[in-house]
C-alpha positions in Angstrom: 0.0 0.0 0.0 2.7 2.4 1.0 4.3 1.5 -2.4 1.0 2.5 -4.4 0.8 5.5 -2.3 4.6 7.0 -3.3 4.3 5.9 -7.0 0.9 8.0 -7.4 2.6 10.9 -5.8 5.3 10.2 -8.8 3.0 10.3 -11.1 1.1 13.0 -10.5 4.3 15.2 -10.1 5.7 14.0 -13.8 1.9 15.2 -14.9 2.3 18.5 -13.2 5.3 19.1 -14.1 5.1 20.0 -17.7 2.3 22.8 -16.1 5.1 24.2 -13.6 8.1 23.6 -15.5 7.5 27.0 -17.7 8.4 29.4 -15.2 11.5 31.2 -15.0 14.6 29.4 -13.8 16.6 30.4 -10.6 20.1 31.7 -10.4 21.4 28.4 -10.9 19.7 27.8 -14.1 17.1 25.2 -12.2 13.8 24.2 -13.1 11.6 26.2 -10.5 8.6 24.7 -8.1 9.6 20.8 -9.1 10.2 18.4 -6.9 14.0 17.5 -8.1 16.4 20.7 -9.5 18.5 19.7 -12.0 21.4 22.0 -12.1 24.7 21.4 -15.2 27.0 23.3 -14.1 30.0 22.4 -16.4 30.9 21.5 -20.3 33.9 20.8 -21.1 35.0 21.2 -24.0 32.4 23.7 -24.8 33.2 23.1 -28.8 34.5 19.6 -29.5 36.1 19.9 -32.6 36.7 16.2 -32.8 34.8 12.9 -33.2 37.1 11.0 -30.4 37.1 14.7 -27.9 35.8 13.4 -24.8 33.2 15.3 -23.1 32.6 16.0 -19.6 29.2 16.9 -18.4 28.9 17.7 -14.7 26.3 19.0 -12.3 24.0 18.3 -9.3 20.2 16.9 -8.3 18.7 18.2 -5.2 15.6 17.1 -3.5 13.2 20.2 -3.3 9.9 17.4 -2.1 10.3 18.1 1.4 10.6 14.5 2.1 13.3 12.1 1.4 13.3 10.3 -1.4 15.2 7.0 -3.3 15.4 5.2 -6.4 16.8 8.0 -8.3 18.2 7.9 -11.2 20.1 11.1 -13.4 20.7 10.7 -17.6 22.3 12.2 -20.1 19.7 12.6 -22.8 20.9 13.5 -26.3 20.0 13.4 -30.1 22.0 12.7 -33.2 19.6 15.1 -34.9 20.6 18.5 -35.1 19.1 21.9 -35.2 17.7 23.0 -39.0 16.8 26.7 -37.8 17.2 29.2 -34.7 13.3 28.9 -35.3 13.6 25.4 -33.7 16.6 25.7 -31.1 14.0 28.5 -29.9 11.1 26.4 -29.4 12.8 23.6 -27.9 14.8 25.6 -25.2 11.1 26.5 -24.3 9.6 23.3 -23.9 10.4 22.4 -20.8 8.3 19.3 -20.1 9.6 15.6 -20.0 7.7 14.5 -22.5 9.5 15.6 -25.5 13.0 15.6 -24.5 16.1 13.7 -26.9 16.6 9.9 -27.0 19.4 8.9 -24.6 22.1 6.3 -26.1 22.5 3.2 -24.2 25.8 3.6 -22.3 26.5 3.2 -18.5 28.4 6.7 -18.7 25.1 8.7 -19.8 23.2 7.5 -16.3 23.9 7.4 -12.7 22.1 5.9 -10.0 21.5 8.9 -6.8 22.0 7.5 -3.8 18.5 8.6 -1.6 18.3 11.9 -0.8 16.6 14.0 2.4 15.1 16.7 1.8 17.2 19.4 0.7 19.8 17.6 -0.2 21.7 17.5 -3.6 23.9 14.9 -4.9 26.5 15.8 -7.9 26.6 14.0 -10.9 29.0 13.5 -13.9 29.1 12.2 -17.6 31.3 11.8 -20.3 30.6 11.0 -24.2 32.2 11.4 -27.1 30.7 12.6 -30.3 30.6 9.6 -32.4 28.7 8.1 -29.0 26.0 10.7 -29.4 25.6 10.0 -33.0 26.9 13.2 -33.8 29.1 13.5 -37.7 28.4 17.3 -39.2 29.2 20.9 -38.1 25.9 21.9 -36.3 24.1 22.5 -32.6 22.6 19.4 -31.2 19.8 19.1 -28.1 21.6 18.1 -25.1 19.3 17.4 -21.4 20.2 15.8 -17.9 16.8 14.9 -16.4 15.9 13.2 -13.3 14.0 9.9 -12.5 11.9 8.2 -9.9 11.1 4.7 -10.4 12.1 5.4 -13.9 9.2 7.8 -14.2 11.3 11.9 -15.2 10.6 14.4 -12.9 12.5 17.3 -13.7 14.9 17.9 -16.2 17.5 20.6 -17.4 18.1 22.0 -21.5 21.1 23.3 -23.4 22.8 23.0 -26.3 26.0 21.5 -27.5 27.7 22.9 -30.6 30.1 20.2 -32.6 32.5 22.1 -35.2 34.9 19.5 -36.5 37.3 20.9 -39.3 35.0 20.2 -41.8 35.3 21.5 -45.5 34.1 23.9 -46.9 34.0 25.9 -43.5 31.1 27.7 -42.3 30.9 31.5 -43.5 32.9 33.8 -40.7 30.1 36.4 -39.9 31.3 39.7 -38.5 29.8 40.8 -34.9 29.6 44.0 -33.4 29.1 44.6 -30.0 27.6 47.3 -28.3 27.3 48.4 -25.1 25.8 51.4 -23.1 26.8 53.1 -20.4 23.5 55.5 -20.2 21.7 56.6 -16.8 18.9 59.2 -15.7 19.7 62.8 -15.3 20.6 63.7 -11.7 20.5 67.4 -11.3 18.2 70.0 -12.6 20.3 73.2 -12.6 23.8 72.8 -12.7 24.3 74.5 -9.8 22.6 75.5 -6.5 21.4 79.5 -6.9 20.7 79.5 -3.4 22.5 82.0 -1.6 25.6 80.6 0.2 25.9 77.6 -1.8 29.8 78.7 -3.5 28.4 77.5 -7.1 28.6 73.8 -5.9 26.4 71.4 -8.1 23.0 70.5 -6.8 22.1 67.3 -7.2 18.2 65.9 -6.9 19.2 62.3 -5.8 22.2 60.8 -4.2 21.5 57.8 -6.2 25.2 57.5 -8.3 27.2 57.2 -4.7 25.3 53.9 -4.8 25.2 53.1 -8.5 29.3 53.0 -8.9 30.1 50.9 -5.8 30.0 47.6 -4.7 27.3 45.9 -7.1 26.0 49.0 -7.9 25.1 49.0 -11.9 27.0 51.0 -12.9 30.3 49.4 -11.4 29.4 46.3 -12.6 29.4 48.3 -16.1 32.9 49.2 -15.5 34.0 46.0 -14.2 33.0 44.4 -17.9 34.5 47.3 -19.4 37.9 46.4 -17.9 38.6 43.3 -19.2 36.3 44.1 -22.6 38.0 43.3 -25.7 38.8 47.1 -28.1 36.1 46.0 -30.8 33.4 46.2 -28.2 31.1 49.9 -28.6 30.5 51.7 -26.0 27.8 54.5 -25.9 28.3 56.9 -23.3 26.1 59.5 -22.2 28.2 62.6 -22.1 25.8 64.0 -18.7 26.4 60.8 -16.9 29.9 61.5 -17.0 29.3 64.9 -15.8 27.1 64.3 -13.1 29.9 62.2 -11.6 32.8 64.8 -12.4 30.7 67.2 -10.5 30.5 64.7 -7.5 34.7 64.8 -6.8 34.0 67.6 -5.7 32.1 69.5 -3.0 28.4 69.0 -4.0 24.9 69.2 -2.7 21.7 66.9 -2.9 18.0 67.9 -2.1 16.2 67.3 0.5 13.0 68.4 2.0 14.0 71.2 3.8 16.9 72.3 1.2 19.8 70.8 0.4 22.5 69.2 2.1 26.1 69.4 1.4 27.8 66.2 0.6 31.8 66.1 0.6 33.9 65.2 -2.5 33.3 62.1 -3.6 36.0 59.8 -4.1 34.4 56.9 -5.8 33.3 59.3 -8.5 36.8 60.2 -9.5 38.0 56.3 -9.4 34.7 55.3 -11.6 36.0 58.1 -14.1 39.5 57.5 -14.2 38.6 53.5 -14.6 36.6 54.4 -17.5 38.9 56.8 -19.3 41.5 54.0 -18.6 39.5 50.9 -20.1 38.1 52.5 -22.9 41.0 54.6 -23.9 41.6 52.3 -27.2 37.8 51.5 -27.6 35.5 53.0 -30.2 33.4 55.3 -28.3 30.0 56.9 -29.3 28.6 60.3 -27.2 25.1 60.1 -26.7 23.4 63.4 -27.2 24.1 65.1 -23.7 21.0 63.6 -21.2 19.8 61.1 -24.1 16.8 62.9 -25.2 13.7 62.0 -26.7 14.3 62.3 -30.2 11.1 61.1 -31.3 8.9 63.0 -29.1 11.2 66.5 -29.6 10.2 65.7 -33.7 6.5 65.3 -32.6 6.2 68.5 -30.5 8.3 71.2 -32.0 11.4 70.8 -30.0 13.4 70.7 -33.5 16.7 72.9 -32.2 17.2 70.9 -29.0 18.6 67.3 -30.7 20.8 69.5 -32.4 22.2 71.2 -29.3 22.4 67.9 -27.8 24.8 66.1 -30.0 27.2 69.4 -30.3 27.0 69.3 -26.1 27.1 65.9 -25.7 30.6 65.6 -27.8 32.0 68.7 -25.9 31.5 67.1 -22.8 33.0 63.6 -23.9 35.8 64.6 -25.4 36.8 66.8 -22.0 35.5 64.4 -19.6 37.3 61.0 -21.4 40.7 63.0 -22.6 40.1 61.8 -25.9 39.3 63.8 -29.5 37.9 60.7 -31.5 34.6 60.5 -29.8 32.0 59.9 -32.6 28.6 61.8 -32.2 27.6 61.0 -35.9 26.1 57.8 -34.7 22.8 57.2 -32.9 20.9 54.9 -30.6 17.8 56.3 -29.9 15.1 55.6 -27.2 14.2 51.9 -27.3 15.6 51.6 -31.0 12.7 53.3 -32.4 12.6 56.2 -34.6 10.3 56.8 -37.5 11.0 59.2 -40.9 10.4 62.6 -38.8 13.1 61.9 -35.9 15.3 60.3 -38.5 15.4 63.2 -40.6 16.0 65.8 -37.6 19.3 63.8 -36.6 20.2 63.9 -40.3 20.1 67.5 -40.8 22.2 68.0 -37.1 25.7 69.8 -37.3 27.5 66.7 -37.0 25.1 65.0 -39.5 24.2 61.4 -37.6 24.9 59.0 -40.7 24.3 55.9 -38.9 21.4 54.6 -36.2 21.5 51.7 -34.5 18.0 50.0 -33.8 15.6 47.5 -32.6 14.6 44.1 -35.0 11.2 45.1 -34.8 11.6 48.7 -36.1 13.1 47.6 -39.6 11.4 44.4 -40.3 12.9 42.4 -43.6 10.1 42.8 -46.3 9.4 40.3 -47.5 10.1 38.0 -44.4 12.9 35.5 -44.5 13.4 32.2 -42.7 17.4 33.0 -42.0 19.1 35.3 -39.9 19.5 38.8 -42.2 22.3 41.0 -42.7 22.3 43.4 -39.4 23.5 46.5 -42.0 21.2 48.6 -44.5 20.3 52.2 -45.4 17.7 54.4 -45.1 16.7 57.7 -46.7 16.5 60.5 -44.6 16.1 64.4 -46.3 19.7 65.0 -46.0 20.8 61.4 -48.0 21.5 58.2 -47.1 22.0 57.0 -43.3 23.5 53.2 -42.5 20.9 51.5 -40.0 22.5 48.9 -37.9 19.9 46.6 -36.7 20.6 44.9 -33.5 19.7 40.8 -33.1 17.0 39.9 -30.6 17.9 37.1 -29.4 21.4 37.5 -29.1 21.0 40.9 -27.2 18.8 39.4 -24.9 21.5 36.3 -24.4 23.5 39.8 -22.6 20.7 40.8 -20.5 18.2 37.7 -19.8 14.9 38.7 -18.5 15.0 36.2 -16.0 18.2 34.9 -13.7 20.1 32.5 -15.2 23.6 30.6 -15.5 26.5 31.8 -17.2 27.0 28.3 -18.6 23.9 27.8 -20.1 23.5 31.2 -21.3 27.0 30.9 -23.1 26.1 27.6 -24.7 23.3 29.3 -26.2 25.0 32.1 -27.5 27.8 29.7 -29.1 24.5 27.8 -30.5 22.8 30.6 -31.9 25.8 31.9 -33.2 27.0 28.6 -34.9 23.3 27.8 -36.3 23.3 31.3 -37.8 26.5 30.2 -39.7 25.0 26.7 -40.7 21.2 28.3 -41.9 20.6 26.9 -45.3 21.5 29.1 -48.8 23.6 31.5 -47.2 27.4 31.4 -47.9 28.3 35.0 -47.9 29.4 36.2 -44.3 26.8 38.2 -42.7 26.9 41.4 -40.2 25.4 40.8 -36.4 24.9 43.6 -34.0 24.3 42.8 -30.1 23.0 45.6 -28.3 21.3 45.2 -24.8 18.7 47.7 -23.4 20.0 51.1 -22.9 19.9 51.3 -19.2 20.7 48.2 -18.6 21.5 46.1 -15.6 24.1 43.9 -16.8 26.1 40.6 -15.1 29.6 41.2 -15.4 30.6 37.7 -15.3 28.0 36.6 -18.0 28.4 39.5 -20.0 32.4 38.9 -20.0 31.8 35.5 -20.8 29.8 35.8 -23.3 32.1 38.1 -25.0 35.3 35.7 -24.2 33.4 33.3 -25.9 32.4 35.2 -29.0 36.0 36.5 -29.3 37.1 32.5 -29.8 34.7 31.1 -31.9 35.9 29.9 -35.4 32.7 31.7 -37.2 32.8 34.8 -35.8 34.2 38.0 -36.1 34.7 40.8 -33.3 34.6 44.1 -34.7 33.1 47.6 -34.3 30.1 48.8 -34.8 31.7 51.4 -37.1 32.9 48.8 -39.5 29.6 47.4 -40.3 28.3 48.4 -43.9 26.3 47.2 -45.9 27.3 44.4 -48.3 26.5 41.9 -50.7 24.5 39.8 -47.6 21.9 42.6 -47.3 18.0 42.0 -47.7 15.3 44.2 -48.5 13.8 45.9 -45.5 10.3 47.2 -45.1 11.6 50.9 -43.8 11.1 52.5 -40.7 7.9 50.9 -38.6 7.0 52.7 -35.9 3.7 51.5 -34.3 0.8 53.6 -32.0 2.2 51.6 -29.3 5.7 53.4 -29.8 3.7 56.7 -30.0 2.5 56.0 -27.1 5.6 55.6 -25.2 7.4 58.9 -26.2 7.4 61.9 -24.2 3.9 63.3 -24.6 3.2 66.8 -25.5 1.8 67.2 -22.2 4.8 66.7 -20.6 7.1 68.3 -22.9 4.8 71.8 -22.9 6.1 73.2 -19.7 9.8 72.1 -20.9 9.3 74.1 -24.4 8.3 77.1 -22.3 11.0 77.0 -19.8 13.5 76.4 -23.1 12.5 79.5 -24.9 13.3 81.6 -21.1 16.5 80.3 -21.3 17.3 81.0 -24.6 16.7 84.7 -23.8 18.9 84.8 -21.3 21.5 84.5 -24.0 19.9 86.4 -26.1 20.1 89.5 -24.6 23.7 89.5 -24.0 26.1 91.4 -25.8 28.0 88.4 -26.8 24.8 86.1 -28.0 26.5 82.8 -26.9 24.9 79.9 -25.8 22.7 79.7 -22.7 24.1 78.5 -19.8 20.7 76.5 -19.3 21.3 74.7 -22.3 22.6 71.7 -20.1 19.6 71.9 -17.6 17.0 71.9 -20.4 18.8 69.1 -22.4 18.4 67.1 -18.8 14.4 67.9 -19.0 14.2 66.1 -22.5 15.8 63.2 -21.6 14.0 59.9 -22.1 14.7 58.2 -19.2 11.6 60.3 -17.5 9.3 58.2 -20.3 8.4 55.8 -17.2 8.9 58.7 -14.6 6.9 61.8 -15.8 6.6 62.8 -12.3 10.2 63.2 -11.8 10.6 64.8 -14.9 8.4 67.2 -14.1 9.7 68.2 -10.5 12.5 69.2 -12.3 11.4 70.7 -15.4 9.9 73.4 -11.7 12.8 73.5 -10.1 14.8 74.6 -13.8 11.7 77.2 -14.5 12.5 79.2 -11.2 16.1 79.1 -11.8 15.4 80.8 -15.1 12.5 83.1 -14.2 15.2 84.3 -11.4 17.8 84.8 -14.0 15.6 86.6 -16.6 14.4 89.0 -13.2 18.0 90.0 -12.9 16.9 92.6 -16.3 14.6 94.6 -14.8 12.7 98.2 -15.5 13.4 100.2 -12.9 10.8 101.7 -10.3 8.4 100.0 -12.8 5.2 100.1 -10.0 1.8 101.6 -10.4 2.2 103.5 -7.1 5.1 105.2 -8.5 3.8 107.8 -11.5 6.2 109.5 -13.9 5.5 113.1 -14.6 5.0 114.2 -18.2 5.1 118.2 -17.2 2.7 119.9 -20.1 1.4 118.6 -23.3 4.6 116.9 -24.2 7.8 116.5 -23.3 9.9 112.9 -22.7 10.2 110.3 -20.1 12.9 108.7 -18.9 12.5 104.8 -18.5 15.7 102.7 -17.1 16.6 99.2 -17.1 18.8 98.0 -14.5 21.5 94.9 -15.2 22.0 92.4 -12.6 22.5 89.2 -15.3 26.3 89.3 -14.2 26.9 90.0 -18.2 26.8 92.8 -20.8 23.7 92.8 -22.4 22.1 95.0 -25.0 18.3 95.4 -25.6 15.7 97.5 -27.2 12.9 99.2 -25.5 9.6 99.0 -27.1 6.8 101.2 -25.2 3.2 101.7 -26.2 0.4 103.7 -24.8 -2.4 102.1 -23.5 -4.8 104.6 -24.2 -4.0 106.9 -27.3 -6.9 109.1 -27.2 -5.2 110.7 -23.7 -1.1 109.8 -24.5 1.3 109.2 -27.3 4.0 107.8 -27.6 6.7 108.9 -30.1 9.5 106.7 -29.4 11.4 104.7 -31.9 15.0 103.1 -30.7 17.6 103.1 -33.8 20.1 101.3 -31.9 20.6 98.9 -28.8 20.7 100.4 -25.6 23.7 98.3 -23.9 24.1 98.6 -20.1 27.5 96.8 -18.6 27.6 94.2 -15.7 25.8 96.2 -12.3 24.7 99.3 -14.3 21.4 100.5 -15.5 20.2 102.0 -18.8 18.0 104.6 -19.8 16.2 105.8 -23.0 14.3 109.2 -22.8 10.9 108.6 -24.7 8.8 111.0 -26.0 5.4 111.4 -24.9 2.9 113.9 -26.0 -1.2 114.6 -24.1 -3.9 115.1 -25.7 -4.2 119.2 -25.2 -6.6 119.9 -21.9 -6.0 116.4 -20.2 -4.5 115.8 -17.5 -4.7 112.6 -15.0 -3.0 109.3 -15.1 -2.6 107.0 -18.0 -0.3 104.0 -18.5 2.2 103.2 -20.9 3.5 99.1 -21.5 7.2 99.1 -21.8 8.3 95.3 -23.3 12.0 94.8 -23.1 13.1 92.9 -26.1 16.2 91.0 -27.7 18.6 92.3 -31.1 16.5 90.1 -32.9 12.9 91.5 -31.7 12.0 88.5 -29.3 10.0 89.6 -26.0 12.1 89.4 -22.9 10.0 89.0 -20.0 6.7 89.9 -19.1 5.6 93.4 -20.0 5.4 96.4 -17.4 2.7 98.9 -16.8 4.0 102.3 -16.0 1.8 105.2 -15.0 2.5 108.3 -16.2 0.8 111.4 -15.1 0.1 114.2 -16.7 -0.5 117.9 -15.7 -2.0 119.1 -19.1 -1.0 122.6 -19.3 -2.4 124.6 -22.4 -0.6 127.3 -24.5 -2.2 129.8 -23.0 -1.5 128.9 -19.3 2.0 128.3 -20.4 2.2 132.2 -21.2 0.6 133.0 -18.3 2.8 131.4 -16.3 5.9 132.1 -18.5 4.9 136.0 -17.8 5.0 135.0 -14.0 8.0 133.5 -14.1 9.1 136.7 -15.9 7.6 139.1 -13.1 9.3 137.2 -10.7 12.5 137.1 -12.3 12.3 141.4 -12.5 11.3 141.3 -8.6 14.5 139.1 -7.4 16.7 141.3 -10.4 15.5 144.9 -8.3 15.9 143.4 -4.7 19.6 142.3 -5.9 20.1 145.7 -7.3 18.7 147.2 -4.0 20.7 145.5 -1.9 24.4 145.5 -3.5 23.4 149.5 -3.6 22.7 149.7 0.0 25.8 147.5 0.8 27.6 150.0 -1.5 26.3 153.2 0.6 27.3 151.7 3.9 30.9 151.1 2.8 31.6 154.4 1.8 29.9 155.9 5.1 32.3 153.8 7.3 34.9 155.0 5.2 34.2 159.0 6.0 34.3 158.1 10.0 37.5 156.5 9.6 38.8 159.4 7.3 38.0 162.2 10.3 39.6 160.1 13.1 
């Protein structure tokens, strides 16, 4: 009875496993929620190149029942038949049931007998086979499983690949793969300083987040730790106002809080992070994202055409400084997600630096019509200013670098040798072919997988490592179906919501520039570059906290030009029908500037205003400015009236908002101006006589004193 009992609880486990056995694996690589875990852990050789190689399969089985169990039994389980198609390899690596897994070869050395297990306990295992035992003869990937048994019914059971190459003529075609690999974050600062009073100019950050992202297993160390030991044909895209944020950091800076901002000391682990970087990709081809990694797509959509532009000339200013290095390339571009349709194309064409190449997703230029085989990863694409080279990046082998669910770095690099040897094999194609791999943007990579992976593609026999920049297209090309961007894309670009408040605070900051003598750039171009950035696609809320805390650094800046004694409460006096009015503009920007004054009555039946500036009125650092402006009343008015006075740039643009000045009139008429001119006359006659009167009686007094002093 007990025996009935245990084999029924088999059974039903080998019927529920196929139902469980499609979620995501552990670290390990195990089979998750069965009652065995079936782990490989080794493959060695990786490649055999050689009928006779012998090949050593090890690993472990662990009870996971919570109960201990016997009459186990482990196998190697294998197929002479190899893969036709990635298609295939694809579908069986998701199969995981027990069901449909290879013929094993009757040999003692592909099973072992476990020894019974308590619960929790895990037993290693070990194999060894040679080729010609596992049926296999040609160059190709071949199914390879180790499963567990009960009673000889399989439990659980763990998939991979094995890849035999033996020298084998003619040889499969040597495809050329580029790698590349970002090193791409979220903005951390709004302003690139702190304006508050007492801060000393030191950066103000709005997280502390890169003190945690550069040490220890921080992201973005573990980016540098692969970028140590990468190979120089690896690509690295860097994002010019990563490296920035982090040069600020070595030095005195501050972070947000609630109540302000508190001052953080130089950090050290910035500088180390930099100088690692500069070191380890000093003979690397590097790319400069445009500065903060804007929203290309969405700043096409919604007007924003100048800012991509400013972007990429930023960006490469900032590289080149930060990374001591002239040959950073900015004429190549990987934008948001991979996605980009004809408008945002078009816009990156037409930039200073003219992008010529893009790099993007599978799914945004689809081969048309579809083909069964891997395509060519290089074509071109027609944009208004010629022809741009579009790189597009494989699927599957960029997800091989960042799995979506944890993994082993054995299994993952048997895959990626698979997939790259079937791609070699597929049927009709002898010409070598161009493969991109290109992980998400912001990505969170393993740097032991991800340097494996890369070791691994550096050895193998049909590939290729080389840059991104050395991929054209070539006789292996197919036809493409152009740019497809779907609503869903749309969808997930920076909406014009969102990006209304940063146009606004981008055409303040311009004027800021504007207005100054010298017309340069504005030194909020950073800060608005940082509110464009894509990385606030999936955090709107942040992106929008700072696009507030930019828009009050450059409403304070623009104040800093202001009309002076420009209040209601404070009337200027237009004395008689007409005469002029002095209006002055104080300068507190900390530059030059020169500006026009353009002033308009509000009510031209009582006022006009005859006032029409020739030239600039320039003002110097601290001083003010002042225009006299002709104003004439109508005749037998008098009162208040208001005048608006808009201060504008050289070329006519509106800086600020306009002022309301009052001006007050006495309306004197022609004839009250005689009368008083003849009053003023009378009274200039009365103080003339009194003068002469009293000089005369000075005179008479002298000359008296003079007698006395005569007869003494």
């Amino acid at each position: 009875m007990i025996r009935k009992t245990t084999l029924l609880a088999v059974l039903s486990a080998a019927l529920l496993a196929p139902m469980v056995a499609a979620a995501p694996s552990t670290a390990a690589a195990i089979v998750s929620r069965l009652p065995f875990a079936v782990t490989i852990t080794s493959i060695s050789p990786d490649v055999p190149k050689n009928m006779t190689d012998v090949i050593k399969f090890t690993g472990t089985v662990r009870n996971d029942t919570g109960a201990p169990q016997s009459a186990l039994r482990v196998r190697l389980r294998y197929s002479a038949q190899k893969f036709t198609n990635r298609v295939s390899m694809t579908a069986y690596q998701a199969d995981q049931t027990t069901a449909t897994l290879a013929s094993m070869a009757a040999s003692s050395s592909s099973a072992m007998d476990i020894p019974p297990l308590a619960p929790g306990q895990q037993e290693r295992w070990e194999f060894t086979a040679t080729p010609i035992q596992m049926g296999m003869r040609t160059f190709g990937v071949y199914p390879i499983a180790v499963d567990v048994s009960q009673n000889l019914v399989p439990l659980a059971a763990q998939r991979t690949f094995l890849t035999y190459a033996p020298p084998t003529m003619p040889k499969p075609p040597r495809n050329k793969l580029a790698i590349a690999l970002p090193v791409i974050d979220q903005p951390h600062r709004a302003t690139d300083v702190d304006p508050a009073a007492g801060a000393n100019g030191e950066a103000l950050f709005v997280d502390d987040k890169l003190s945690q992202s550069i040490t220890g297993k921080g992201r973005l160390a573990d980016v540098a730790t692969i970028a140590q030991s990468a190979p120089t044909s690896v690509t690295w895209f860097v994002d010019p106002a990563l490296l920035d944020d982090l040069d600020m950091m070595t030095r005195n800076y501050r972070v947000r809080t609630k109540d302000g901002a508190e001052r953080k000391p130089a950090n050290a682990e910035a500088g180390q992070w930099l100088t690692s970087m500069r070191t380890s990709l000093a003979a690397s081809p590097v790319v400069a994202v445009p500065y903060a990694d804007p929203d290309v797509a969405s700043l096409a959509h919604q007007g924003l055409d100048d800012l991509p532009n400013r972007a990429i000339q930023l960006g490469g200013q900032k590289a080149k400084a930060l990374l001591n290095r002239d040959d950073v390339k900015t004429t190549v571009n990987w934008p948001a997600a991979g996605l980009l349709d004809p408008d945002a194309l078009d816009l990156l064409s037409v930039s200073d630096d003219k992008v010529n190449t893009v790099l993007l997703n599978s799914t945004n230029l689809p081969p048309q019509p579809p083909v069964t085989f891997t395509p060519d990863a290089a074509t071109t694409l027609d944009s208004v200013n010629g022809q741009v080279t579009a790189l597009v990046a494989d699927a599957e082998l960029s997800r091989l670098f960042e799995p979506t669910a944890p993994t082993s770095v054995l299994l993952s690099t048997q895959r990626f040798i698979a997939e790259t040897a079937m791609i070699s094999a597929e049927a009709g194609q002898t010409q070598p072919r161009s493969l991109v791999v290109a992980p998400s943007r912001r990505w969170d990579p393993n740097p032991t997988l991800v340097t494996s992976l890369i070791k691994a593609a550096n050895r193998l026999p049909w590939l290729e490592l080389t840059s991104l920049e050395s991929i054209k297209r070539g006789k292996a090309s197919v036809p493409r179906a152009g740019l497809t961007y779907t609503d869903e894309a749309r969808k997930e670009e920076l909406s014009g919501k969102y990006l209304g408040p940063v146009k606004e605070v981008a055409s303040k900051a311009q004027l800021t520039a504007l207005i100054t003598t010298t017309r340069t750039q504005s030194s909020f171009d950073a800060a608005v570059l940082r509110l464009t950035s894509s990385a606030w696609r999936n955090s709107t809320r942040m992106g929008r906290s700072v696009t507030n805390r930019v828009n009050t650094a450059v409403t304070e800046r623009m104040d800093k030009v202001e009309i002076v004694e420009a209040r209601p409460d404070r009337p200027k006096t237009l004395a008689g029908s007409n005469g002029v009015v002095p209006i002055s503009v104080r300068n507190s920007l900390g530059a030059p500037i020169a500006l026009y004054i353009d002033v308009k009555s509000n009510n031209e039946k009582l006022l006009q205003v005859n006032f029409k500036q020739e030239e600039p009125l320039s003002i110097g650092v601290g001083q003010s400015g002042t225009v006299q402006v002709p104003m004439t009343a109508t005749s037998g008015t008098s009162g208040d009236t208001t005048v608006t006075v808009q201060l504008k740039t050289a070329d006519g643009q509106a800086y600020g908002e306009p002022q309301r000045l009052t001006i007050r009139t006495t309306g004197y008429t022609g004839v009250a101006s005689v009368i008083v001119g003849a009053a003023l006359t009378v009274m200039l006659a009365a103080v003339v006589t009194r003068v002469v009167r009293r000089r005369s009686e000075r005179k008479s007094a002298r000359a008296s004193r003079n007698r006395e002093s005569e007869t003494v």
